[in-house]
C-alpha positions as CSV (number, residue, x, y, z in Angstrom):
1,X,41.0,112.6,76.3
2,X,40.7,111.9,80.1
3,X,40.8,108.1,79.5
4,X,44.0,108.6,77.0
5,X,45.8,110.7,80.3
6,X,44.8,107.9,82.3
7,X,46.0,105.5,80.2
8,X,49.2,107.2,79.8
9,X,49.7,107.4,83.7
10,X,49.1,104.0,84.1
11,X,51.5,103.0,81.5
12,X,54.6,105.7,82.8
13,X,53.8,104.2,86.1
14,X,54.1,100.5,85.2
15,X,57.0,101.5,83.4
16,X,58.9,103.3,86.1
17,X,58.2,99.9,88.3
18,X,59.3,97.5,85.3
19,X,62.8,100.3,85.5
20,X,63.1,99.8,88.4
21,X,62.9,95.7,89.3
22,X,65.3,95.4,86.5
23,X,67.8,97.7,88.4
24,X,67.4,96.2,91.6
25,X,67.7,93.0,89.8
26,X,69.9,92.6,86.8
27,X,72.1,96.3,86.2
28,X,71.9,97.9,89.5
29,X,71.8,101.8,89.4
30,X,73.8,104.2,91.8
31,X,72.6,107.8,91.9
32,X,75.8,110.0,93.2
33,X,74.4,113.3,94.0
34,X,77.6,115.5,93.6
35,X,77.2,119.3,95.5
36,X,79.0,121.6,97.1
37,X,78.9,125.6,97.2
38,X,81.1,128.0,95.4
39,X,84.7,127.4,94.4
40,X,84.3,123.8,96.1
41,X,85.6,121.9,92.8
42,X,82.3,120.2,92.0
43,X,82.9,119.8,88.1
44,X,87.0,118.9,89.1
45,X,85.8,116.3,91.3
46,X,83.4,114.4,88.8
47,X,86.0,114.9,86.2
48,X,88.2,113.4,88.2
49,X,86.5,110.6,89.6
50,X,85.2,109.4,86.4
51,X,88.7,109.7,84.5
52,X,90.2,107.7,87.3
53,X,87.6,105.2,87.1
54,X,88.0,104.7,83.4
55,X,91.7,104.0,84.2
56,X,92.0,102.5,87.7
57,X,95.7,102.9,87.9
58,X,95.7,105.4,90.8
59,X,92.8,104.0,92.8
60,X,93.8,101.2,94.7
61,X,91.4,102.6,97.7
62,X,89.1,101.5,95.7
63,X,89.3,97.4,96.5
64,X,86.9,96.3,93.8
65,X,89.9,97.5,91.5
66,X,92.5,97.0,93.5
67,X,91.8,93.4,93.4
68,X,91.2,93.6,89.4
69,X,87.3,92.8,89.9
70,X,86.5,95.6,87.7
71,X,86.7,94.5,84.2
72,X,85.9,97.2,82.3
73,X,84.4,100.5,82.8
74,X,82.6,102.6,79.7
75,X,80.3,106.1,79.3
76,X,76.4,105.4,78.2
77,X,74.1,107.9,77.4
78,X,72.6,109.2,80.6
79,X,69.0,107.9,81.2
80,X,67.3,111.3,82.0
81,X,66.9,112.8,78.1
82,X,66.0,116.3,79.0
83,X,69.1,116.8,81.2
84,X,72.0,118.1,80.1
85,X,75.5,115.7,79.6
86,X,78.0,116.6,81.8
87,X,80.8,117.6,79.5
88,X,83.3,115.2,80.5
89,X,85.6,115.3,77.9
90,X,85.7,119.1,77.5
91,X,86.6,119.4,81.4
92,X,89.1,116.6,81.1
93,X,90.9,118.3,78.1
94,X,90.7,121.7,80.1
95,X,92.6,119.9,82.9
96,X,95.4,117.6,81.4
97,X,96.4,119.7,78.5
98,X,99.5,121.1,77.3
99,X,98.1,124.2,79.1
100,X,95.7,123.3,81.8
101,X,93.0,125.2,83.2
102,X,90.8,124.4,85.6
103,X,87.0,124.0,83.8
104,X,84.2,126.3,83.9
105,X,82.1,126.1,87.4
106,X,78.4,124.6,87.9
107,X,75.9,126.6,85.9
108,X,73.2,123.9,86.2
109,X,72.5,120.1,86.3
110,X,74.1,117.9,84.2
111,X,74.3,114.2,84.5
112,X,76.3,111.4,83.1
113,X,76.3,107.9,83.2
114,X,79.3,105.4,83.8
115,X,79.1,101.6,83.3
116,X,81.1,99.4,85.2
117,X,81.7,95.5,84.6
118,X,82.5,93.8,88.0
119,X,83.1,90.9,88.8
120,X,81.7,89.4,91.6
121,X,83.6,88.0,94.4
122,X,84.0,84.4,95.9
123,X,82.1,81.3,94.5
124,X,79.2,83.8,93.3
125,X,81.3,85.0,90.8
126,X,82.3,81.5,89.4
127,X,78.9,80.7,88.8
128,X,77.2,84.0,87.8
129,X,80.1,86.4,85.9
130,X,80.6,89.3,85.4
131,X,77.6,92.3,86.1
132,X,77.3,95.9,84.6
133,X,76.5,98.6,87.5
134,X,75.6,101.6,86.0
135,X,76.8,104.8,87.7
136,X,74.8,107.9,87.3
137,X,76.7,111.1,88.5
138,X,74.2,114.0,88.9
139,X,75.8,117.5,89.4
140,X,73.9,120.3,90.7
141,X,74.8,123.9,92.5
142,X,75.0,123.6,96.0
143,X,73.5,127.0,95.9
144,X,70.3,125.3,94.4
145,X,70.3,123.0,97.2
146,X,70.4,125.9,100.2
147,X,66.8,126.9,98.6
148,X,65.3,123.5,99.7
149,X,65.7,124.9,103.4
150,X,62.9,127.7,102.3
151,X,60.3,125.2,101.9
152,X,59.6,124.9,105.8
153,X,59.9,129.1,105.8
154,X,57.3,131.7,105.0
155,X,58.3,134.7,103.3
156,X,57.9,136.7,107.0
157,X,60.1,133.8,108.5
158,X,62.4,134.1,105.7
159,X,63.3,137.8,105.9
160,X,63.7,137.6,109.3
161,X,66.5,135.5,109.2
162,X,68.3,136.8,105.9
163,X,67.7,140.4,107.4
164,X,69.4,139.2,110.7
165,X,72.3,137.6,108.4
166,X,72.9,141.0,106.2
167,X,72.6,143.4,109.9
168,X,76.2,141.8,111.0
169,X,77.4,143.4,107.3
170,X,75.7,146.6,107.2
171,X,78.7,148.3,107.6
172,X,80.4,146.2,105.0
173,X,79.2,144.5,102.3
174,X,75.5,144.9,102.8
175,X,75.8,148.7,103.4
176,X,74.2,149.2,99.9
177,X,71.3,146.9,100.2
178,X,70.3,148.7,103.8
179,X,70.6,152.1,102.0
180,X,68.5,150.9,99.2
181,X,65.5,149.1,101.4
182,X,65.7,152.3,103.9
183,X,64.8,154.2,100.8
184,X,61.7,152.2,100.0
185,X,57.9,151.9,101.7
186,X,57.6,148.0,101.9
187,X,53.9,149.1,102.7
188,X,53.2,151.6,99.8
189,X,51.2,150.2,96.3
190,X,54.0,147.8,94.6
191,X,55.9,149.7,92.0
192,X,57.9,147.7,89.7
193,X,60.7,149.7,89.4
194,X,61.1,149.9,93.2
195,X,60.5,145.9,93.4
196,X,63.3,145.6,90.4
197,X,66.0,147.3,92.3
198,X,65.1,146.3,95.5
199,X,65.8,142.5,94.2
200,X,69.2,143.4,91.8
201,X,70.4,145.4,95.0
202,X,69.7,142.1,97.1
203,X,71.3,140.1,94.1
204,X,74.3,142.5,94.3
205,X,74.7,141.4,98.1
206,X,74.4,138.1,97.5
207,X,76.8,138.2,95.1
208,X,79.3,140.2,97.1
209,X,79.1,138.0,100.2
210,X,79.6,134.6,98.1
211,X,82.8,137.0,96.8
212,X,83.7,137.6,100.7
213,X,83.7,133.9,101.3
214,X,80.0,133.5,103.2
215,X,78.1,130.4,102.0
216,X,74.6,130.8,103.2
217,X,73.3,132.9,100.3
218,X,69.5,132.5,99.4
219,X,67.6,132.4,97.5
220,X,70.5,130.5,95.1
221,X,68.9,131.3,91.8
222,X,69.3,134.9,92.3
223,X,73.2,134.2,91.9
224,X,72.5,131.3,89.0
225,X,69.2,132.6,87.7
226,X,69.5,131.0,84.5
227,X,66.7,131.3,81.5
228,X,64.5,132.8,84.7
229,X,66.7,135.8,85.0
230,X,64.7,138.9,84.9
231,X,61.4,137.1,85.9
232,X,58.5,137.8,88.8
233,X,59.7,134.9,90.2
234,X,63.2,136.3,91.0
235,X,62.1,139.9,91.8
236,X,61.6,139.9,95.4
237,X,63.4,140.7,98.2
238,X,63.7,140.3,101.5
239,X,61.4,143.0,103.6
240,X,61.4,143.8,107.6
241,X,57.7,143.4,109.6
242,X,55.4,145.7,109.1
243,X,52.0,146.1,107.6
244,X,51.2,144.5,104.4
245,X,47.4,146.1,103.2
246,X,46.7,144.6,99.3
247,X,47.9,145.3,96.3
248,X,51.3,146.8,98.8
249,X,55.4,145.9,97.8
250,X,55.5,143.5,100.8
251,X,52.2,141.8,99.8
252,X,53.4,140.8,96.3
253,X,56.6,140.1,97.5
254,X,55.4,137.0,99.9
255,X,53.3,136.0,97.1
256,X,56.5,135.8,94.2
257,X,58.3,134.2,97.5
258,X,55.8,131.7,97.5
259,X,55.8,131.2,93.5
260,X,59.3,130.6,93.6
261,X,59.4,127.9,95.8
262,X,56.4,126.4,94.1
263,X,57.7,126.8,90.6
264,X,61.4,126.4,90.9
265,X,62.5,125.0,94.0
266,X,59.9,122.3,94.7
267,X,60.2,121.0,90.7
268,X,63.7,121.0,91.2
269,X,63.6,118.6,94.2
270,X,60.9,116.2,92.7
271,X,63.0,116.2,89.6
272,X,66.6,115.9,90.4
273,X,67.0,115.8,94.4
274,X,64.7,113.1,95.5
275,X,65.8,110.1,93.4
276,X,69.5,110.6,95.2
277,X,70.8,107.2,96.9
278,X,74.5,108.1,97.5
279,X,75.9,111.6,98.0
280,X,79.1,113.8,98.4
281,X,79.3,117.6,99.2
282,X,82.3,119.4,98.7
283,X,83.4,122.0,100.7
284,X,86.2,124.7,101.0
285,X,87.1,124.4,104.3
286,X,90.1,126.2,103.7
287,X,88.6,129.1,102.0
288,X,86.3,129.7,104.4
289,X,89.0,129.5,107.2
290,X,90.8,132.2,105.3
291,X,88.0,134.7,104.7
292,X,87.9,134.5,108.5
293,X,85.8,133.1,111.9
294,X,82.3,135.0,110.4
295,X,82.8,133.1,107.3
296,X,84.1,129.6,108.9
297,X,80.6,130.1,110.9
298,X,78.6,130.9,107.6
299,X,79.9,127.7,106.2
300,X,78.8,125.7,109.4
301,X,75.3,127.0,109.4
302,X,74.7,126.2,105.5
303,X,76.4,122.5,105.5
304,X,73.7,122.3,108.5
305,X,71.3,123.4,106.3
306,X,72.0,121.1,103.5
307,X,71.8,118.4,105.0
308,X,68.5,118.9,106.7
309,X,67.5,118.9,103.1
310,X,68.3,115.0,102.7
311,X,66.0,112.2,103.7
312,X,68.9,110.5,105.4
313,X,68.4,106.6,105.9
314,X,69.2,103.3,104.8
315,X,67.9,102.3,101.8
316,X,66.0,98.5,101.6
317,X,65.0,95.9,98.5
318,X,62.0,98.0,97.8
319,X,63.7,102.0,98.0
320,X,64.0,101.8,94.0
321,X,60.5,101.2,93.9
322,X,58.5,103.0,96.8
323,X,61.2,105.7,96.6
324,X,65.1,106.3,97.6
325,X,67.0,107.2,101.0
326,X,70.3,109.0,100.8
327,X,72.1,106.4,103.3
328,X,75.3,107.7,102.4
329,X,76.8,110.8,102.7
330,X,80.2,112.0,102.6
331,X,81.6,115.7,103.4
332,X,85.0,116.2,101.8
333,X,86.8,119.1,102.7
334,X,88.6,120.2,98.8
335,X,92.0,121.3,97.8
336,X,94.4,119.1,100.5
337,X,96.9,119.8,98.7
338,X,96.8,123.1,99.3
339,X,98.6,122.3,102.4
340,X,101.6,119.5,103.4
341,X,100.3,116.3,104.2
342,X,101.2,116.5,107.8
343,X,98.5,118.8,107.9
344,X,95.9,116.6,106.4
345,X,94.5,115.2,109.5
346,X,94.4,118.5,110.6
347,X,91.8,119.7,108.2
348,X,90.0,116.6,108.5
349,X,89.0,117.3,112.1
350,X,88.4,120.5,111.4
351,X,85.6,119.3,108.8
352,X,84.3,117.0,111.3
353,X,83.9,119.0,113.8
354,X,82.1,122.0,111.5
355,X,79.6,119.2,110.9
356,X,79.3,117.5,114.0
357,X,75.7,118.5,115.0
358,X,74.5,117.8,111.3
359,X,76.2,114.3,110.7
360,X,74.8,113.4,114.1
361,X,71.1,113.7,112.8
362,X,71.8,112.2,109.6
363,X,73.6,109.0,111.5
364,X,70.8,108.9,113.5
365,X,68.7,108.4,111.2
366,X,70.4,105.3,109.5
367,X,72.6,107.0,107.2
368,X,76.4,106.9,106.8
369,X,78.4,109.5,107.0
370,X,82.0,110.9,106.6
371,X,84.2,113.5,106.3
372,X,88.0,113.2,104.2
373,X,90.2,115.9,103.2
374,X,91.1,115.5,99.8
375,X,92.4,116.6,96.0
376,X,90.2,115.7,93.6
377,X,93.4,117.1,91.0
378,X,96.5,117.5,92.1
379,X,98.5,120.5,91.7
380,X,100.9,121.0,93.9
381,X,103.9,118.9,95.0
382,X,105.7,119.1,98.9
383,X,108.7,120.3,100.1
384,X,110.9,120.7,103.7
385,X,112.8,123.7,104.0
386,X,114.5,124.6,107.8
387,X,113.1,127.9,108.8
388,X,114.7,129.2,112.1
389,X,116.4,125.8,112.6
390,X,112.8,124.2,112.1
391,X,111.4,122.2,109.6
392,X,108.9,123.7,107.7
393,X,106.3,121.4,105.4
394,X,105.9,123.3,102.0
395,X,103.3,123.2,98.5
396,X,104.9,124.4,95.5
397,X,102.8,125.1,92.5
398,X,101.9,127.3,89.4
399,X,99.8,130.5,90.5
400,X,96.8,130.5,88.8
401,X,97.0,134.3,88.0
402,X,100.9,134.5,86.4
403,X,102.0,131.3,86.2
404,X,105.1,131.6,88.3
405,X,106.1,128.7,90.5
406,X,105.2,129.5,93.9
407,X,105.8,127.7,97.8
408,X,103.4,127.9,100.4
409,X,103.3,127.9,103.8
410,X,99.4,128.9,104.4
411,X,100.1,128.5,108.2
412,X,99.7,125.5,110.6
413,X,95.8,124.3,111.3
414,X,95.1,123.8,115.3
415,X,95.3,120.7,116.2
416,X,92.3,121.2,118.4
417,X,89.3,122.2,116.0
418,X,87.4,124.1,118.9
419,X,90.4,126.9,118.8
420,X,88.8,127.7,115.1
421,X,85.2,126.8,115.7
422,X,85.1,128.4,118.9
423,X,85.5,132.0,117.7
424,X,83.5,131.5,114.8
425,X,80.3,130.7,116.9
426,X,81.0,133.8,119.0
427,X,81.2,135.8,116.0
428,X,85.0,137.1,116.2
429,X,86.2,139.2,113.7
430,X,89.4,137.9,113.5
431,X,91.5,134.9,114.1
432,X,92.9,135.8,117.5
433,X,96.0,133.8,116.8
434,X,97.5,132.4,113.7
435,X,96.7,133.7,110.3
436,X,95.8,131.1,107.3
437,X,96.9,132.5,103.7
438,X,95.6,130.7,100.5
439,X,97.7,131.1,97.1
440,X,94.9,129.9,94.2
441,X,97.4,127.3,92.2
442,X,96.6,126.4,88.6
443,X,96.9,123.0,87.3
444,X,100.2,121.9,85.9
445,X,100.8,119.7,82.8
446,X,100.4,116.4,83.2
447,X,102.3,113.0,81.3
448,X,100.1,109.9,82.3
449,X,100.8,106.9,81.5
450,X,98.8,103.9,80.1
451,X,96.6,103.0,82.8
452,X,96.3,106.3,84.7
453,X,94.0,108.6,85.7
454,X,94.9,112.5,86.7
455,X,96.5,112.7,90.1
456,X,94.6,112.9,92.8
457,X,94.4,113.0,97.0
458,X,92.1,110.0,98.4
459,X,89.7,110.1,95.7
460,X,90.1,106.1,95.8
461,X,89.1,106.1,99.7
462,X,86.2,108.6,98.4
463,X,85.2,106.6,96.2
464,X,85.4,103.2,98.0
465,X,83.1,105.3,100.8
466,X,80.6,106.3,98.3
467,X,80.1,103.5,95.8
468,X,82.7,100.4,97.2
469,X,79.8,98.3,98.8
470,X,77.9,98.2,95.7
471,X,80.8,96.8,93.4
C-alpha cells in the first residue's frame, strides 16, 4: 500500500517534469489568468479574445497576425480534466445573436484551451516551420482571489480590519449587520442559530456593498459559496476584541476562519492560482467612479490587494519545471466605450494612477506591467453634437433595461487623476466637482463578415501585451 503511493508519486512527478520539458520545448504553454471583480466583463473579455483570435480580422495590434504569422488557430480540450470548459460557444451565441445579451457572470473556474500555429519569424522559420502554442485561458472570480490576502491574517487581524471597513457604513448599508452583532454575546457558549444569522447577516452586507459598488468584499465565497453554501466553513463572522473562554461564539469562529482558509482558499491557490504565467485583471473603473470617491477608494485598496497575491517576476528556462512567475500583468480599465474616445486617455491615467503603488512593487520585482482602457465588445458607437456653441463627444447605444436607443454624455474625466484619487483617499462623500453618470448599454446585433471577430476596443494591443512575445 505505502510502496504502491510511493510509487504513484514518483510516477505523477516524473510525469509533471516529462509535461513540462515538452512545453518548454516543442508546444509551449501560456497560462492567461483572467480576473477581475464584479460587473468587470471577465467572461465578455475571454469570449472576446478567443473569438477574435479564431478570426484575426480585427487584431492587427496583435503583430504575429498582422504580419500573417499565425496560420491557424483551433480549440483543444483543456488539459486540467476536473475543471469545468469555459462555455465559449454559448457566451459567443449570447453576444452576436439576432438578440444579444450579454452572458451569464463568473460563478467559478473554467478553463479552455486555444491552439495557435505560428510561424516563426526570419531565417528560423525557413528552416524549422510552423509551431503549435497552446493557450490556456483560466477564468476565476476576482472575489476568489481577494481571499488569498487572508492567508497572512488571523481571524483577530481580520475582524479588525473588515469591522473598521463596515464602521464608515453603519449608517448605511451595514446598519443591519451592526444591529444584529450588537444583539449577540461573541463571548457566550456558541449557539448555532446565533452563529447562522450572524454570518447570512454578514453575507447580506457583503452582498449589498458589492451592489453599492465597493470591491473589497471578504471572505468572497460568502457572495459565490457554491456546493459549500450552508457549511461550517462559511458560518462565521467577523467579531470585535474581547474575551474568547472555550467552547464561546468567537472561539469557534477563529477556528471555522482558520478552516476556511485551509480548506478552500489555500486548495484553491495550489490548484488554480499558482501555475499562472501571464495575467490580466479587469476592472470597472468607471463604475466605481460613479458609485462615488468611497467606492473609487474601495477599488484602489482591493486591486492593491490582488496583486500582493501574485508572485510577480520574470519567469526563466526552468519556471515550467521548478514552478511559474506571473511576469506579466496587465490592469485594463473595462467598458471604454462607455465614453468618446477623446476620453480614453483619460481613463487610462486614471487606472494608472489607482494602481500606482501596487504596479510599483510588482515592477520591482521583475514583472511587467500595464494599464489600457478598453472594450472587450463593443456596444456603443460616437457622436458630436454642439451643446452651448460647444462640441460635445457622445455614445449612443441600446439600454440594456428597454432597449431604446440612448446618447451619453457620462461627464468629462479630469485630466489630472489626483482631482479623483485625491478625495477618495480622504474619504469624501461626494465628488466635489463634476458628476459621472453611467447608462448600462446592451449589445447590439452584429453582421461580421468572413474573417472577423466581434468588435472590440484595444483588445489587439491587450493581447499583443499579454501573449505577443511568445508568438
Amino acid at each position: 500500500m505505502v510502496i504502491g503511493t510511493i510509487a504513484d508519486t514518483l510516477g505523477r512527478g516524473v510525469e509533471g517534469v516529462t509535461s513540462a520539458v515538452s512545453e518548454a520545448f516543442f508546444e509551449p504553454v501560456i497560462r492567461l489568468g483572467v480576473t477581475g471583480l464584479a460587473r468587470s466583463g471577465k467572461t465578455v473579455f475571454i469570449t472576446s479574445l478567443v473569438a477574435n483570435l479564431l478570426e484575426r480580422g480585427r487584431m492587427p495590434g496583435l503583430e504575429a497576425a498582422r504580419s500573417g504569422r499565425i496560420e491557424a488557430a483551433f480549440l483543444q480540450p483543456q488539459p486540467d480534466d476536473t475543471v469545468p470548459r469555459f462555455a465559449f460557444e454559448e457566451h459567443l451565441a449570447a453576444m452576436t445573436g439576432t438578440e444579444p445579451r450579454w452572458p451569464d457572470s463568473t460563478r467559478a473556474v473554467s478553463e479552455l484551451r486555444l491552439s495557435l500555429r505560428v510561424r516563426p519569424s526570419g531565417l528560423l522559420g525557413a528552416v524549422s516551420g510552423p509551431r503549435t502554442v497552446h493557450l490556456d485561458i483560466v477564468d476565476y472570480p476576482g472575489e476568489w482571489l481577494l481571499d488569498l490576502a487572508l492567508l497572512d491574517l488571523d481571524f483577530e487581524a481580520w475582524s479588525r480590519e473588515a469591522l473598521a471597513r463596515a464602521e464608515a457604513r453603519r449608517d448605511g448599508l451595514a446598519g443591519p449587520w451592526f444591529a444584529a452583532l450588537d444583539a449577540a454575546d461573541p463571548s457566550a457558549k456558541l449557539d448555532e442559530p446565533t452563529a447562522t444569522a450572524l454570518a447570512r447577516g454578514w453575507t447580506a452586507y457583503l452582498a449589498a456593498a458589492r451592489e453599492a459598488g465597493f470591491s473589497d468584499c471578504t471572505p468572497g465565497r460568502f457572495l459565490l459559496p457554491g456546493d459549500l453554501e450552508g457549511s461550517p466553513a462559511l458560518t462565521f463572522a467577523p467579531l470585535p476584541p474581547g474575551p474568547a473562554p472555550r467552547g464561546s461564539l468567537t472561539r469557534e469562529f477563529a477556528r471555522r476562519y482558520e478552516a476556511y482558509k485551509r480548506e478552500v482558499v489555500k486548495p484553491f491557490f495550489r490548484a488554480h492560482f499558482a501555475r499562472i504565467d501571464r495575467q490580466v485583471v479587469l476592472v470597472d473603473a468607471l463604475g466605481a467612479i460613479h458609485s462615488g470617491p468611497q467606492a473609487l477608494e474601495d477599488l484602489r485598496r482591493a486591486m492593491a490587494s490582488i496583486l500582493g497575491a501574485f508572485r510577480p517576476g520574470r519567469n526563466t528556462f526552468l519556471s515550467a519545471i521548478l514552478g511559474r512567475r506571473v511576469d506579466r500583468i496587465l490592469f485594463a480599465a473595462t467598458k471604454a466605450d462607455h465614453l468618446h474616445h477623446e476620453q480614453h486617455g483619460r481613463l487610462q491615467a486614471v487606472i494608472e494612477a489607482l494602481l500606482a503603488d501596487a504596479r510599483r512593487r510588482a515592477d520591482f520585482q521583475g514583472a511587467t506591467t500595464r494599464a489600457m482602457a478598453i472594450a472587450s465588445l463593443r456596444a456603443t458607437v460616437e457622436e458630436t453634437r454642439r451643446v452651448n456653441g460647444a462640441e460635445m463627444g457622445l455614445v449612443r447605444g441600446r439600454l440594456l433595461r428597454d432597449g431604446r436607443q440612448a446618447a451619453l454624455h457620462p461627464g468629462d474625466l479630469p485630466e489630472d487623476p489626483s482631482a479623483l484619487l485625491a478625495p477618495a483617499r480622504e474619504g469624501a462623500a461626494t465628488w466635489l466637482s463634476g458628476d459621472y453618470g453611467v447608462m448600462h448599454f446592451a449589445p447590439t446585433p452584429q453582421s461580421l463578415r468572413a474573417g472577423e471577430g466581434p468588435p472590440h476596443i484595444r483588445l489587439d494591443r491587450a493581447a499583443e501585451f499579454l501573449i505577443g512575445d511568445r508568438l
